[in-house]
N, C-alpha and C positions, 0 to 999 in steps of 0.2 A: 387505754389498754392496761389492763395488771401487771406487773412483774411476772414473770415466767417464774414457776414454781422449779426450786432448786435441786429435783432430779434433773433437770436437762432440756425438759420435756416443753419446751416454752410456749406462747398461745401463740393462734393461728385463726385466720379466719375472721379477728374482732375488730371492729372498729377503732383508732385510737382515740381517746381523749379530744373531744371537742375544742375545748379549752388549753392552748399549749401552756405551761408554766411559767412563760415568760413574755414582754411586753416589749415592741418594737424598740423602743428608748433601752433595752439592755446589751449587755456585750452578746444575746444569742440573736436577739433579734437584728442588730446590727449588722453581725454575720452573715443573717440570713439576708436579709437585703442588700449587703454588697457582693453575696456571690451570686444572686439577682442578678445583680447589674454587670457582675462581669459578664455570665452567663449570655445574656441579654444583648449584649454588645456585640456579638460573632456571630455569623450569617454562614460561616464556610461549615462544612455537614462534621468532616472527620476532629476539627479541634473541639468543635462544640461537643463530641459525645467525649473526648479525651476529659475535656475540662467538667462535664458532668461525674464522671468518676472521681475527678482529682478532688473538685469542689465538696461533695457529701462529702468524701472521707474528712478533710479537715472539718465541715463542719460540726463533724459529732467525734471528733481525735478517734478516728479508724485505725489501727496499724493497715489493713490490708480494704480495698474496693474495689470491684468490677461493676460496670454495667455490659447487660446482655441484651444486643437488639433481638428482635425475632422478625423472621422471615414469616411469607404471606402464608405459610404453612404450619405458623404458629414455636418452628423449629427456631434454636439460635444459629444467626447466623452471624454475628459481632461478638466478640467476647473484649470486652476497652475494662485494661487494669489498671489501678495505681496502686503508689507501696511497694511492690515487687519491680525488680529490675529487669531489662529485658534477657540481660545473661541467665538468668535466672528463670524467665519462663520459657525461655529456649531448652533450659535441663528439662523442664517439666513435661515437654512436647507438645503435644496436639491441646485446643482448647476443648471444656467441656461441652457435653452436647445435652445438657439440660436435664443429666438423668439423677438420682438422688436429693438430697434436701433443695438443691436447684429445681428439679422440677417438682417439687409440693408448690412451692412461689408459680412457675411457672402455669401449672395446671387449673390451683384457683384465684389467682390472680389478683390475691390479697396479701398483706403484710406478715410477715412471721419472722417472732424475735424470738430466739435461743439463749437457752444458758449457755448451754455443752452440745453441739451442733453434734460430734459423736454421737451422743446417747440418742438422736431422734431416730426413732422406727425405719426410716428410708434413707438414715443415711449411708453409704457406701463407700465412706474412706477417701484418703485420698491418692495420686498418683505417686511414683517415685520421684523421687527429688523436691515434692512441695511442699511448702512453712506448712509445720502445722499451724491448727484454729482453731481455737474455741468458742466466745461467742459469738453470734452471729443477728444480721437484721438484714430481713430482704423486704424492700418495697417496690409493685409495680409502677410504672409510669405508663400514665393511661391518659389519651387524647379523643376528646366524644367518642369515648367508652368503649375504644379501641384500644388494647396495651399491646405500647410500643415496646416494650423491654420492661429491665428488671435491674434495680439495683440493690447489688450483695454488699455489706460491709461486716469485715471481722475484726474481731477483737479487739475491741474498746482498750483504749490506751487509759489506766488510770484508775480503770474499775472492773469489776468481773464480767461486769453484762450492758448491754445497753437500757436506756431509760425510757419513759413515756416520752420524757422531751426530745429525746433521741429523738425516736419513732416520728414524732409527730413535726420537728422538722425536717426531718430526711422528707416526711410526707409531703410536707408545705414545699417543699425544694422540687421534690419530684414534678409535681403540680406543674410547676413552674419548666423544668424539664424539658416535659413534652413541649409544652409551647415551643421552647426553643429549639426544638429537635425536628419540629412539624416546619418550624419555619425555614429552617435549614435546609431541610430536603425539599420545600416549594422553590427556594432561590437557589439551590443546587439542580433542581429539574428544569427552573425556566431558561437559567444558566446555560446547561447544556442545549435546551430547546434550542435556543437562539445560534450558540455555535454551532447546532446541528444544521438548522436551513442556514447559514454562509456557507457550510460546506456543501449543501447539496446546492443551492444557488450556483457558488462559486463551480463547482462540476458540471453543473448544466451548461455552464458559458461552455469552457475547458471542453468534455467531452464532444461537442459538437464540430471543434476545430482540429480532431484527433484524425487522421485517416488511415495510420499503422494500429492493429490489431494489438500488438505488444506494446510497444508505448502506452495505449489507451490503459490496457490492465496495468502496468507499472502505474499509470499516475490515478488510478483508479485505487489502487493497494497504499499509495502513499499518501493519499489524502486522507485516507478511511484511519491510516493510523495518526497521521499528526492532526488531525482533525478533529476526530474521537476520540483517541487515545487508548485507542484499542491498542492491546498487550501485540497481538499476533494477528496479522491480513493475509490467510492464501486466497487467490482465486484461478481454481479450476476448467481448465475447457474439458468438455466431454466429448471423449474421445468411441462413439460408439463403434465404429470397425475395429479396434480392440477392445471393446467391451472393459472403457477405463476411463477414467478422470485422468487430464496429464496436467503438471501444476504449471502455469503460463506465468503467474507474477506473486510475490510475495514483498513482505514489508513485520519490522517487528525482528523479536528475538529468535526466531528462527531464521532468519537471514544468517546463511552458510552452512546449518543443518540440514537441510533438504538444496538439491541439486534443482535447480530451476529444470524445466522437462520430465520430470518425474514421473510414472506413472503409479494409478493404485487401482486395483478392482475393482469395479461397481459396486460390487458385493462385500465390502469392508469399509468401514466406518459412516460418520454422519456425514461426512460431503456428499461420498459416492450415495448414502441412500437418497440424499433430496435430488441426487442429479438421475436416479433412478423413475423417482416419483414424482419429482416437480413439486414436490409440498416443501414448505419451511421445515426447519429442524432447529426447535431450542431446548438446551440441555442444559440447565444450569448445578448438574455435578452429574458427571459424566459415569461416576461409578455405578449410578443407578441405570444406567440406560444400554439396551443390552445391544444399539446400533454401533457403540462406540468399540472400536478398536486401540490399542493402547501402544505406541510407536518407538522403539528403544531412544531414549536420550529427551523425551518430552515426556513434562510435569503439565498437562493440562487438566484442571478441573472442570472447567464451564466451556460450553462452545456454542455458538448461532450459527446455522447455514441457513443461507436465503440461493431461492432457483434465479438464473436468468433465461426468462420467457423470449424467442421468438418465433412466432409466427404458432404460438402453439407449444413449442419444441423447445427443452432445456437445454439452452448450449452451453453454462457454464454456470457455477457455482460457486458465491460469495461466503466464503470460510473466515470468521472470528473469532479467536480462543484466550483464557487464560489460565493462570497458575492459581487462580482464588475460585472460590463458587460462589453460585449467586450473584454474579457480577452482571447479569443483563436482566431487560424486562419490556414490558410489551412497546418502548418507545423506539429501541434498540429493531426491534422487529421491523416496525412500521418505517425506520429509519432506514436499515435496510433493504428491504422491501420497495421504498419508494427511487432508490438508490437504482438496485435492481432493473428499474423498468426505465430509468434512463441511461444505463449500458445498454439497454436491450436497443434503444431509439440509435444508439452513437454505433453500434455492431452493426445494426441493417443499415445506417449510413455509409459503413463504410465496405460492405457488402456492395450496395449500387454505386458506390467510388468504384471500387474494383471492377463491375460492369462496366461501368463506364470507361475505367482507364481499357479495358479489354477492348472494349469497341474501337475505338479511338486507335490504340495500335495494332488493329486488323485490317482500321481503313487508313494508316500510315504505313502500314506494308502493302497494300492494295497498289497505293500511290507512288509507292516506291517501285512498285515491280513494273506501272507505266511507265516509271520514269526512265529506268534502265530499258525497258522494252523500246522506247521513241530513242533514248541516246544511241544503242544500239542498231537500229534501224539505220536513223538517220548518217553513222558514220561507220564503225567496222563492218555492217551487215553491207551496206554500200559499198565497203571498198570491195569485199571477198567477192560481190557481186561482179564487179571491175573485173578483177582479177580471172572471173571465171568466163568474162566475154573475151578477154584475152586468149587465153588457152582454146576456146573452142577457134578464134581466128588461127591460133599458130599451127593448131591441128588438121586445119581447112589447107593451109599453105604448105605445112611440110615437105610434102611430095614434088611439088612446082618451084618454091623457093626455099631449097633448102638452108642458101645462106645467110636467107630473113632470119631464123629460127633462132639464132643461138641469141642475138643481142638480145628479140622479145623476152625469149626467155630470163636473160639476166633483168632484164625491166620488169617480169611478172615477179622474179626471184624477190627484187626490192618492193614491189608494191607488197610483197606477201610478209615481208621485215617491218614493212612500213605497217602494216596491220594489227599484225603479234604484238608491234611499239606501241600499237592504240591499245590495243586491248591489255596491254604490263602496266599505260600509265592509267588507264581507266581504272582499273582496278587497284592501282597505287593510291588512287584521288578517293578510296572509301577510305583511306588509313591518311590522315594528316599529313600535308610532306614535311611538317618540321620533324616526325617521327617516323618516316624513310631512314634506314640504315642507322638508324639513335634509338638508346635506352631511355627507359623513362627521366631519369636522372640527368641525362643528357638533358633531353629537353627541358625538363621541370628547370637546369639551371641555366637556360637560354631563356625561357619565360621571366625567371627570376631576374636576369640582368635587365632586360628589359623594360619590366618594373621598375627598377631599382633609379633606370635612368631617365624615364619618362615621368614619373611621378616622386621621385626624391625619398623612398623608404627605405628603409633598411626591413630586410625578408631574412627571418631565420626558418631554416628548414629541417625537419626532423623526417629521417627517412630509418622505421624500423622492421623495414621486411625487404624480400626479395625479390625488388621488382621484376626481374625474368622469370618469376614464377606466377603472375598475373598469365589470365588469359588476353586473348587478342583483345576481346571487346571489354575487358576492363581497363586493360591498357590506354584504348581509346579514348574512354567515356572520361575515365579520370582525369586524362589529359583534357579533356573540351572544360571539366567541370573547372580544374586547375586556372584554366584559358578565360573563363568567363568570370571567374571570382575577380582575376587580378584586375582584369578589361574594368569591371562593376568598384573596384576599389581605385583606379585611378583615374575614374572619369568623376563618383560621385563622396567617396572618402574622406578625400583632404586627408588621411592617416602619414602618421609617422614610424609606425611600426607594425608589419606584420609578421605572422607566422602562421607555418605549415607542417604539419604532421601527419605523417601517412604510417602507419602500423598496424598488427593485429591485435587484437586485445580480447581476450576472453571467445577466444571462437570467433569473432567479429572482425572483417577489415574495417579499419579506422581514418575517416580521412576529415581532418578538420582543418579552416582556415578560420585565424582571426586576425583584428584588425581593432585600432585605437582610434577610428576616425570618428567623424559627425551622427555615425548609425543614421535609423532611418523607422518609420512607421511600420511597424510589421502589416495592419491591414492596409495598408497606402502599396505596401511593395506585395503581399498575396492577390491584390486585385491585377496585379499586372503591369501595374505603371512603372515600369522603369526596372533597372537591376536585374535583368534576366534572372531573376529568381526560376521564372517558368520552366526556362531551357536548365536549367543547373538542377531541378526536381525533376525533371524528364530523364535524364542519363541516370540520376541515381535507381530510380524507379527500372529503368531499363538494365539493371543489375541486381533487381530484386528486393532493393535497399530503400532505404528512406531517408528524406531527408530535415535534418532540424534546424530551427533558425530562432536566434537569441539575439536583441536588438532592440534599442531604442533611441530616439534622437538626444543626441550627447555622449552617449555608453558603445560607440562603435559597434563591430558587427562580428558574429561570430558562427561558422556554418561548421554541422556535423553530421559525416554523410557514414552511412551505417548500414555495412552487407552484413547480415547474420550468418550464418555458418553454423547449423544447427548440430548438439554433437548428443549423441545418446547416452543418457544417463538413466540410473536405475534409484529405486527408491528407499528408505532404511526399513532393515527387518524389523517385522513385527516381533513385539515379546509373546 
């Protein structure tokens, strides 16, 4: 290529020089192949285009270098500087979006060397706060004739302009570039590939074993984020009898900005629209898209919603967002997406849980209502029966033997004490008699001694709420569960230390037991074998609650039972 003629005006469009002026055995060529080799040697996406900028600029003593990736719209979507400090391009603000002497490079996708970048026809100046520049050299980097971006260097340290030799190894470098930038992003894509199916693998176990609703979406949100590394995970249930998305689980730096329970409109933003429509929703800058609603206190540029389908019917809505644009793309889709459809398998799972748990305690009330019907029967219904062949005989007698009458009567008086007795302790026998006339407290520390001396532990107890402000049947339930923890820890534990915390915690009562003993196989003890886990899942369930279990052989055991207490919250104004 010529010298750029000394109005300013420098060529563009031409081919450089076949022949570079120097020969690998020199200090340029030497250069050039050892920033080759750095180059060459990193595989990771973001240092490799760092060191692409850093690298050109020394090779041709740049004072200033960018490289500008482009996006599949041909638009920049990377702007990677060297030379400038970052305090410095913080003053300058927002990076270029490819429009004056930037976009001539960018448009014909050929080299162009400046004297005086001012004086060319499109150029437009620069920002507040940024170095000026004067000469200037922009070459594209192009991979099977695709251009990946574009690198700027200004102002040649030493001389007014740059050279042919410039050009023509920025050229050779570039070249070289792309390779390394194509190969970057193939081992940044398989990369992810691979930690994408552990996480969806590792979900597929996980979600199947889920049978709370909320749990599921918590550990559905926390995988999506430590797993991906997605910025921000809401997912939405659809709430149609309010015509509204309510937010069920979130994960990310929104965590404490939005009120878990939340609702938002159908008709305002990109969740509510897929959960309107059941179509996917990718946005990757949201300023463009007129679904998007803008939420006081969030910087989102980019966002993916994916629907979850069942039976036809969106029930909820997989929300990911961040602070940058152009952060996702069609893998991100298919990722969630595939994601998507197995929530949808683990929700109707646990939909027919729920059937089933319903069944199951309709014919446990069935069975029960025999029960008391035959105990009934068999003893108070019998005695008042008694009781009432008596009265008809003393009634029959009266008149002839009046002085029979008074003792019968004090003998029906008892039989009728003796009945009421049956029926006060019948009814005492639904309610545990260690908790006859005793507070929770009471008991839980008669439990405790009990432990303490049958099995040799030391029991610390943490009591933070008011137990007389339990209802009956929690009172109860918690006490059996209390009853069976300790029973299951001094028969199969061996532990030396446990503890016990009953509190409320975030809207939630809280009841956890642990234990330092031998732990135990979590599917060895879900199938049933032993550890009345069954019975200690049945009382929590019979409060609405669920229950969790943390365990393994050697790491002791550790149970957390969890009534929700659902509390209404409202969601942040829109701007």
């Amino acid at each position: 290529m010529t010298n750029p003629p000394k109005d300013g005006h420098g060529s563009s469009g031409q081919e450089p020089s076949q022949e570079p002026s120097f020969t690998p055995g020199d200090a340029k060529g030497s250069a050039l192949h050892e920033a080759i080799r750095t180059l060459t040697a990193n595989l990771s996406l973001d240092p490799v285009l760092q060191q692409v900028a850093d690298l050109s600029r020394e090779l041709v003593s740049a004072t200033y270098s960018a490289l500008g990736i482009l996006g599949e719209d041909g638009s920049l979507v990377q702007f990677i500087t060297s030379g400038i400090s970052q305090a410095a391009r913080d003053r300058i603000g927002a990076p270029p979006e490819g429009k004056g002497v930037l976009g001539v490079v960018l448009r014909e996708g050929q080299s162009l060397r400046l004297h005086d970048l001012s004086r060319h026809p499109e150029s437009t100046g620069f920002p507040a706060h940024h170095p000026a520049m004067r000469s200037f050299l922009g070459v594209p980097i192009t991979f099977k004739g695709t251009v990946l971006g574009n690198l700027y260097l200004t102002d040649k340290i030493g001389a007014e302009e740059f050279s042919d030799d410039d050009e023509n190894i920025v050229t050779l470098f570039a070249a070289q570039a792309a390779v390394a930038i194509e190969n970057a992003r193939l081992f940044e894509a398989e990369t992810r590939r691979s930690a994408q199916l552990d996480v969806l693998n590792l979900m597929g176990r996980e979600l199947t074993r889920i049978f709370d609703l909320d749990r599921l979406l918590e550990k559905v949100a926390d995988l999506l984020r430590e797993g991906f590394q997605y910025q921000n995970v809401q997912i939405f249930w659809v709430d149609r009898e309010n015509n509204a998305i309510q937010l069920r689980a979130l994960a990310g730096s929104v965590q404490g900005k939005i009120p878990l329970g939340a609702h938002r409109p159908l008709d305002r933003g990109i969740a509510a629209w897929v959960a309107r429509t059941g179509q996917t929703a990718l946005c990757n800058d949201v300023r463009e898209d007129s679904r998007y609603h803008a939420v006081t206190g969030f910087e989102t540029a980019a966002e993916l919603a994916v629907p979850v389908m069942v039976k036809d019917e969106t029930v909820a809505v997989i929300n990911v967002d961040g602070t940058e644009p152009n952060i996702f793309d069609d893998s991100d889709v298919k990722t969630l997406e595939t994601l998507a459809g197995q929530l949808a398998v683990a929700i109707e799972n646990i939909n027919l849980h729920l059937q089933q748990q319903d069944q199951s305690q309709r014919l446990a009330v069935a069975d029960e209502r025999d029960r008391i019907g035959r105990d009934l029967h068999d003893g108070v219904i019998q005695s008042m029966y008694a009781v009432g062949l008596n009265l008809e005989d003393i009634s029959s007698r009266a008149a002839e033997e009046p002085e029979s009458v008074k003792p019968r009567i004090e003998e029906v008086v008892n039989d009728l004490n003796q009945a009421i007795g049956d029926i006060r302790r019948y009814i005492m026998d639904l309610r545990p008699t260690e908790l006859q006339g005793r507070r929770l407290e009471e008991a839980l520390a008669s439990l405790v001694g009990y432990l303490e001396d049958r099995a040799g532990v030391t029991v610390t107890v943490n009591l933070d709420l008011d137990p007389s402000l339990l209802p009956e049947r929690y009172f109860v339930n918690i006490w059996h569960i209390l009853q069976e923890s300790f029973s299951n820890i001094e028969k199969y534990a061996h532990a030396k230390q446990v503890s016990v915390s009953l509190a409320v915690r975030d809207g939630d009562i809280c009841l956890t037991i642990t234990d330092d003993g031998v732990g135990f196989d979590l599917e060895t003890a879900e199938l049933g074998r032993g550890y009345g886990l069954p019975n200690i899942k049945d009382r929590a369930e019979r409060l609405g609650g669920v229950l969790y279990i943390d365990s393994s052989p050697g790491n002791g055991a550790r149970l957390d039972i969890k009534v929700p207490v659902p509390v209404p919250t409202t969601w942040p104004p829109v701007v």
